[in-house]
Wavefront OBJ file of the C-alpha trace (Angstrom):
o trace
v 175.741 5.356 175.668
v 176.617 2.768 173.482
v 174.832 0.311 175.128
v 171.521 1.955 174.977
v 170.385 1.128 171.631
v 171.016 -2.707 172.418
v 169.354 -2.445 175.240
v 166.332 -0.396 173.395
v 166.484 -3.360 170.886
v 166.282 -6.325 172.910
v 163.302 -4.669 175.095
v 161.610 -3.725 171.834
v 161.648 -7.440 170.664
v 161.152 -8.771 173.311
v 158.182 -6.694 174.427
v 156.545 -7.267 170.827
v 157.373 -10.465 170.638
v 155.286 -11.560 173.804
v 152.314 -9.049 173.830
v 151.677 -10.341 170.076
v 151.469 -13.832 171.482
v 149.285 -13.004 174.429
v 145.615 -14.529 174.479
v 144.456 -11.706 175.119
v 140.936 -10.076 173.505
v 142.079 -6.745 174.319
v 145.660 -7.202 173.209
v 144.568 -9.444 169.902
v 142.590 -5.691 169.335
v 145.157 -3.516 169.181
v 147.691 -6.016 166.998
v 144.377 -6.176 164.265
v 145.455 -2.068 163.790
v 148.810 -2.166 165.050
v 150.632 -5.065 163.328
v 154.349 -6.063 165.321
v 156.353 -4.295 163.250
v 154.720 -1.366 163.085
v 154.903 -1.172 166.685
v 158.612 -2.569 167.083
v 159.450 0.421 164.831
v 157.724 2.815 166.993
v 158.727 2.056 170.388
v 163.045 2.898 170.103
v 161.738 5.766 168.134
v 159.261 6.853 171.050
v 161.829 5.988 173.321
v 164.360 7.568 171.640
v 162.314 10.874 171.302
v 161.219 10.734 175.520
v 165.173 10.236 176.317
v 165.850 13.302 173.717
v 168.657 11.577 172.131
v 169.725 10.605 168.589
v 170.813 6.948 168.129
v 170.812 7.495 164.152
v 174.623 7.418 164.130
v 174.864 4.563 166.540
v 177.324 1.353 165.956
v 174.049 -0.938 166.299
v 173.045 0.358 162.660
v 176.258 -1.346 160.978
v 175.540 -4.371 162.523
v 171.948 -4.412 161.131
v 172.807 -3.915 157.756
v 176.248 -6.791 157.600
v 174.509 -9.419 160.315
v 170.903 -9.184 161.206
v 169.297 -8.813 158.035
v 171.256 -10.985 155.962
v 170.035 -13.536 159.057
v 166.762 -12.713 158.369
v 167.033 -12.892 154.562
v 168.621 -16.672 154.714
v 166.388 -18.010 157.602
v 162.886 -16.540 155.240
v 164.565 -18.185 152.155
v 165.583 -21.594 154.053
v 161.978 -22.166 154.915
v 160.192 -22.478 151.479
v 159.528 -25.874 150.474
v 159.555 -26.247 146.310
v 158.419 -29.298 146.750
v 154.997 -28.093 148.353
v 154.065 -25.987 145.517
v 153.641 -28.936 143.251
v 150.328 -29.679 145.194
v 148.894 -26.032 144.344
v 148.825 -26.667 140.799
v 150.477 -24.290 137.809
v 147.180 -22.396 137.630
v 146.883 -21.042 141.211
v 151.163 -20.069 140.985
v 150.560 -18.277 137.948
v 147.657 -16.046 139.342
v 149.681 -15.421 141.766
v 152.781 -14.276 139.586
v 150.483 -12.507 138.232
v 149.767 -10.115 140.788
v 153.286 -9.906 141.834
v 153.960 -8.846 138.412
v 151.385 -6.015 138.237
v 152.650 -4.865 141.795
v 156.059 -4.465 140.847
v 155.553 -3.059 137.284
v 152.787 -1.355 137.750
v 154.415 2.464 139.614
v 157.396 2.372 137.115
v 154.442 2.330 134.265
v 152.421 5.136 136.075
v 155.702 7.337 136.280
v 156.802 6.832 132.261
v 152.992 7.548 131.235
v 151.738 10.461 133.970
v 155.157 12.200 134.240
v 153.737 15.853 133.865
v 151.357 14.975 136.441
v 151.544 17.249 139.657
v 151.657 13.930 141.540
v 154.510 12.331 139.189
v 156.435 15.519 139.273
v 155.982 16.751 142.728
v 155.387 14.438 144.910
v 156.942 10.971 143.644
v 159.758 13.383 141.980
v 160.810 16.253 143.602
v 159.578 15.208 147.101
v 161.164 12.098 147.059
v 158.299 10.163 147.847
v 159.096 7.620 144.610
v 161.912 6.119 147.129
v 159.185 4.741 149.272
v 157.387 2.855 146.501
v 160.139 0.082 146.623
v 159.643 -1.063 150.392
v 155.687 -1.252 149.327
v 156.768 -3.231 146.752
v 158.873 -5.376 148.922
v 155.868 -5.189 151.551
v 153.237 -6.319 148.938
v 154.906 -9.407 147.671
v 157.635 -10.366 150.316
v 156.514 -8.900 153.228
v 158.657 -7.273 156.175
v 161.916 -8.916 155.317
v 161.927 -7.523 151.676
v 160.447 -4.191 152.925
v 163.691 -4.029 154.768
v 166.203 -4.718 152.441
v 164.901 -2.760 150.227
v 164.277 0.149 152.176
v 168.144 -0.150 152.836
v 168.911 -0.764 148.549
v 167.253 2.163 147.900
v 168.125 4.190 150.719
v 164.874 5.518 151.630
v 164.693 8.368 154.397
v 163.246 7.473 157.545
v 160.277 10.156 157.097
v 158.743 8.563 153.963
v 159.743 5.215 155.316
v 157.078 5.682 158.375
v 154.747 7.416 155.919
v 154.766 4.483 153.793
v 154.290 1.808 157.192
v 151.494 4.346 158.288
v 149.622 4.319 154.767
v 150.880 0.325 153.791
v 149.436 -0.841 157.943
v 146.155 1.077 156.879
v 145.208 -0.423 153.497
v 146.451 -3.975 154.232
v 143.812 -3.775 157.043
v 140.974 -2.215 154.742
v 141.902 -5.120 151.960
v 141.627 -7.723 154.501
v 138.372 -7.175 155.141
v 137.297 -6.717 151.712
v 138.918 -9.919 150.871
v 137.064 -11.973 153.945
v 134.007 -10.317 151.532
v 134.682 -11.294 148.597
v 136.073 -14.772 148.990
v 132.958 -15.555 150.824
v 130.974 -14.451 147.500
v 133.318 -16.186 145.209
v 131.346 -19.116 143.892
v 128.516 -16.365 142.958
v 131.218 -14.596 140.755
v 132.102 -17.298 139.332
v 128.573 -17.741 137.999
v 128.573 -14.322 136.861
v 132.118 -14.849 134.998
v 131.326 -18.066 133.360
v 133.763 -19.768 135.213
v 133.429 -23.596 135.440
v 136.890 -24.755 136.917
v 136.297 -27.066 139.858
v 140.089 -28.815 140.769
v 140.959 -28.898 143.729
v 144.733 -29.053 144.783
v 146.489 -31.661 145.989
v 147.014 -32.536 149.286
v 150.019 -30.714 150.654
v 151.571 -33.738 152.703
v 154.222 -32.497 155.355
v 157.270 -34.200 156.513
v 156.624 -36.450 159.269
v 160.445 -36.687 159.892
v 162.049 -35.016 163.101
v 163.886 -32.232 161.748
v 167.756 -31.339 162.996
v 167.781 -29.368 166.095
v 167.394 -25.634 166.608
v 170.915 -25.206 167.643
v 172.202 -26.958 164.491
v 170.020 -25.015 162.135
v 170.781 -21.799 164.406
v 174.871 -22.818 164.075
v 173.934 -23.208 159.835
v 172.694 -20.106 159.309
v 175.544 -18.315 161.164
v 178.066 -19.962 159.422
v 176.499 -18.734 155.897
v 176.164 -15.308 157.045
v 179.822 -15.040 158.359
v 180.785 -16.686 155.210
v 178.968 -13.930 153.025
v 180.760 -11.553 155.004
v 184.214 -12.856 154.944
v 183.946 -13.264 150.541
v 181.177 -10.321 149.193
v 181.505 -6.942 150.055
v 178.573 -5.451 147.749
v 175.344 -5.382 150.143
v 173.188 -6.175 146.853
v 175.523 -9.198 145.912
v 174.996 -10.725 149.305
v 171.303 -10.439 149.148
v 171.153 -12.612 146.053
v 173.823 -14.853 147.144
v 171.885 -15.509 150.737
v 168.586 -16.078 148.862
v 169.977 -18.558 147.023
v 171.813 -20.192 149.322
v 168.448 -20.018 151.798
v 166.666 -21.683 148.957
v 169.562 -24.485 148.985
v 169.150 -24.908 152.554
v 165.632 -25.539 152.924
v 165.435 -28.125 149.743
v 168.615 -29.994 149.845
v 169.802 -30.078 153.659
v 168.047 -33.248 155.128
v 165.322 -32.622 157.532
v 165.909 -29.397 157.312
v 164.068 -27.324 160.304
v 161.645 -25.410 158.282
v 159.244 -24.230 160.982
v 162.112 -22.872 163.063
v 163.274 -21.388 160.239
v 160.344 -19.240 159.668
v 160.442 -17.972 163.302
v 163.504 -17.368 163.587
v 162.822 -15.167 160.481
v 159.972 -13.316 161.979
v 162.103 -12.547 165.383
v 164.838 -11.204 163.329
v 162.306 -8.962 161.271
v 161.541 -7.443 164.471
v 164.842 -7.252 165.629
v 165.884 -5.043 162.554
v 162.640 -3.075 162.532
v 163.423 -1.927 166.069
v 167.033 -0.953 165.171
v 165.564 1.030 162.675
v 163.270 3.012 164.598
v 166.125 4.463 166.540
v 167.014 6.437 163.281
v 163.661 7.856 163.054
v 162.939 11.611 164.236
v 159.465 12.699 164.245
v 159.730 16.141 163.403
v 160.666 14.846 160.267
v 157.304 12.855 159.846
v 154.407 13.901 156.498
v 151.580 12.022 155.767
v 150.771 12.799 151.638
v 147.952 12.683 150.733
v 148.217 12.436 146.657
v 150.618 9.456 147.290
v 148.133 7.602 149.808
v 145.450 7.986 146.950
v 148.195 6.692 144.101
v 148.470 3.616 146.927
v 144.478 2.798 146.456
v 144.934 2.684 142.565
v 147.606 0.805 142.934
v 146.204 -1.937 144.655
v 142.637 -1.889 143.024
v 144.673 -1.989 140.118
v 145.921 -5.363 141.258
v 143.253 -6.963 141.994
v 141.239 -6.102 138.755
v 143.950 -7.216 136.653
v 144.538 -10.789 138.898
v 140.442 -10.828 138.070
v 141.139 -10.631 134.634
v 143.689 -13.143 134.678
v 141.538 -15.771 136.757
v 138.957 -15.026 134.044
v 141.196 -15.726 130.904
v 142.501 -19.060 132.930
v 138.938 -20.025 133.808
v 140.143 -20.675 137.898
v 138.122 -20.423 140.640
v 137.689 -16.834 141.744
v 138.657 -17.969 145.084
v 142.205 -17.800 144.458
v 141.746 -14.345 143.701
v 142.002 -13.305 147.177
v 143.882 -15.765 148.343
v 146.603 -15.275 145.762
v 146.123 -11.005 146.624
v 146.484 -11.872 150.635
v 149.308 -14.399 149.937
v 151.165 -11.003 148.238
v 150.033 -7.947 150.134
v 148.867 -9.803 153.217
v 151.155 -12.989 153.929
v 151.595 -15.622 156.175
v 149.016 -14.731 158.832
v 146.527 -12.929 157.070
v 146.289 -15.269 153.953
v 145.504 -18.745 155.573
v 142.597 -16.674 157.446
v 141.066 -15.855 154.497
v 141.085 -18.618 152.573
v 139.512 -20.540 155.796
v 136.377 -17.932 155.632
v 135.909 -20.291 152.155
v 137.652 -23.536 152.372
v 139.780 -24.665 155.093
v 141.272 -27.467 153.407
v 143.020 -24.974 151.266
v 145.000 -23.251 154.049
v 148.248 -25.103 153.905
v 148.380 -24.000 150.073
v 147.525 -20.003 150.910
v 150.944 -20.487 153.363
v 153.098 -22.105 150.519
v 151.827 -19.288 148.403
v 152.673 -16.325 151.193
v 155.776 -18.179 152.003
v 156.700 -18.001 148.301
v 155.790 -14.215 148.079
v 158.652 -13.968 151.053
v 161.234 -15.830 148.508
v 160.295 -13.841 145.701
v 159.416 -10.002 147.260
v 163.006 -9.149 146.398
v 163.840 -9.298 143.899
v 160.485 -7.958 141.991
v 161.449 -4.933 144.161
v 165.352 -5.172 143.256
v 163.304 -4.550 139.519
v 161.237 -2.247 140.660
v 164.215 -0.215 141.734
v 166.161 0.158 138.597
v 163.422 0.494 136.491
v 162.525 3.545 138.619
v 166.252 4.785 139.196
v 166.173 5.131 134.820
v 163.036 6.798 134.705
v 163.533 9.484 137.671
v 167.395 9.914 136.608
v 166.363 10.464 132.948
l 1 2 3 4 5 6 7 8 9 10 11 12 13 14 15 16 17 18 19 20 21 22 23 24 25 26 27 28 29 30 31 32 33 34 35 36 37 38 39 40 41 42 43 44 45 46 47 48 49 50 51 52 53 54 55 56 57 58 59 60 61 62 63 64 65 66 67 68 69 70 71 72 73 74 75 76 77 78 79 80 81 82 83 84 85 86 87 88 89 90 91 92 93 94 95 96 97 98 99 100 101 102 103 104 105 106 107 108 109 110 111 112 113 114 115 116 117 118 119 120 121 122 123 124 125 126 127 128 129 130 131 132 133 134 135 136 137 138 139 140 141 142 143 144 145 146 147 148 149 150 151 152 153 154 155 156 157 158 159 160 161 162 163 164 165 166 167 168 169 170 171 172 173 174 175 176 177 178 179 180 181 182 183 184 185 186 187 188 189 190 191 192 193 194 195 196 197 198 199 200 201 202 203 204 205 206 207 208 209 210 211 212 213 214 215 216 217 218 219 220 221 222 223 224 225 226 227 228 229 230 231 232 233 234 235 236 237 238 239 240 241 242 243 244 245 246 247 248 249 250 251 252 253 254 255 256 257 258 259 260 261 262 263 264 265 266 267 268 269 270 271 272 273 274 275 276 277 278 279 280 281 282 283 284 285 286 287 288 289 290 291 292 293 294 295 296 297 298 299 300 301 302 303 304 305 306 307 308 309 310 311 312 313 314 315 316 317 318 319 320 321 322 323 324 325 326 327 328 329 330 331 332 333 334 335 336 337 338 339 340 341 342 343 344 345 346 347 348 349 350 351 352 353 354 355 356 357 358 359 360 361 362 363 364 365 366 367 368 369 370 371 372 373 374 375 376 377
């Protein structure tokens, strides 16, 4: 029996891995509504429930939290450039920071001023619910690998957990669409906002170098991870170590392998997603409805405020989707939209989703004690 969840695993990744890489119209459909994590969640959970057997306990679950997602928070780290985001310019970072800011601030500022609320009380309080606004915090500004860790910092159940990848899969998708609307309308809002800014970045110039093999970078990584291991006990201690580290990595190694970073990063993400599906039990499943709604002002919220922002900085309104997509949309999503306006600005909308990986973290690591004092008090 102990085999079975490795074997679970390794079919889930390597099932998700492939169909989300097939040219195919049909497949490309379902991944639009479905992303690959979602699904690489669901399937050991599915597979779990069809077999009638609970995997929650099982050995593969220690592994996940001392090996495969400190992998996956080093290789993410190791593949930000610092040097690229000198060709964005200050203006386009700090619109960004901006958003990230309001994301992570913005539920621990709801729950100090709205705490008689039914929804405050209730739901975010007594249900429990407020322990699945740091993975959407983590989700919104670093993506999957922050969702993860801090899913695991905060200890959120596996029922809200889903909830929250059910309601988060749903509005990303909704806000991408939106966004392919509005950047296409930017240069009209502008207009309307007074805005005259019209810099463009710098060229982001990439290393024309060969980089050090896969096996090298691959032997690297390892060798940090077992080394975290071997000297830090404290799970929150090695995250900040390994970011830091990553960081080191990817800006003062030599030819560092940057792309293969990044995928190696993304396989992992599955990887630990699928593991965690095996703890999932659907009987436990709820959908809330108050907290899906809390979710929509949360993220208009955003986006008026990064609106705001743009205004007082006179930038292009452009970035104001870009920077959004770049938090709450990331690597894939972000370049797409920013092509619907200018596809010379790509490269820069994957520096900026790339540094909302680095960064997701630890605004949710903030997020998290800010909310621990307020519920606890």
């Amino acid at each position: 029996m102990t085999l079975i969840p490795w074997l679970i695993t390794l079919f889930t990744v390597t099932l998700v891995y492939f169909l989300d890489r097939w040219e195919n119209k049909y497949i490309k459909s379902v991944f639009d509504w479905v992303p690959a994590i979602l699904l690489a969640y669901l399937i050991p959970a599915v597979t779990s429930f069809l077999l009638n057997h609970d995997f929650s306990q099982a050995g593969i679950h220690e592994y996940s939290k001392s090996f495969f997602i400190p992998l996956t928070i080093i290789s993410v780290m190791a593949s930000l450039s610092l040097g690229q985001l000198k060709a964005i310019g200050y203006k386009p970072i700090l619109l960004f920071v901006s958003g990230s800011i309001f994301i992570a601030l913005f539920p621990v500022v709801f729950l100090f001023g709205f705490s008689e609320t039914v929804l405050v009380s209730e739901t975010l309080t007594a249900n429990g619910f407020w322990k699945g606004i740091p993975p959407i915090v983590g989700s919104w500004i670093g993506g999957s690998t922050s969702q993860l860790v801090l899913k695991e910092l905060v200890e959120c159940p596996e029922s809200i957990f889903l909830s929250v990848l059910v309601m988060d899969n749903i509005l990303v998708n909704i806000w991408t669409i939106l966004m392919f609307q509005f950047i296409k309308k930017s240069n009209r809002i502008n207009t309307f906002f007074k805005i005259t800014d019209k810099e463009l970045p710098e060229e982001i110039r990439t290393d024309t170098k060969k980089p050090i093999s896969k096996g090298l970078t691959i032997l690297i990584l390892l060798a940090v991870v077992f080394l975290a291991n071997w000297i830090i006990e404290s799970f929150v201690a090695q995250v900040v170590l390994l970011s830091v580290f990553g960081l080191a990595l990817g800006n003062f190694v030599p030819k560092w392998n940057f792309k293969f970073s990044l995928k190696a990063g993304g396989i992992l993400i599955l990887g630990v997603m699928a593991i965690l599906g095996l703890k999932l039990r659907f009987e436990t499943l709820g959908f809330d409805m108050s907290f899906f709604g809390f979710l929509i002002i949360w993220l208009l919220g955003h986006f008026v405020f990064m609106m705001l922002v743009a205004k007082l900085m006179n930038i292009h309104m452009a970035w104001v989707p870009i920077a959004s997509m770049a938090n709450v949309g990331g690597i894939a999503t972000a370049p797409a939209v920013t092509a619907a306006y200018q596809k010379k600005w790509m490269p820069h909308a994957i520096v900026l989703a790339i540094l909302s990986m680095a960064t997701g973290t630890f605004w949710g690591m903030l997020t998290i004690y800010l909310l621990k004092t307020i519920v606890t008090t």
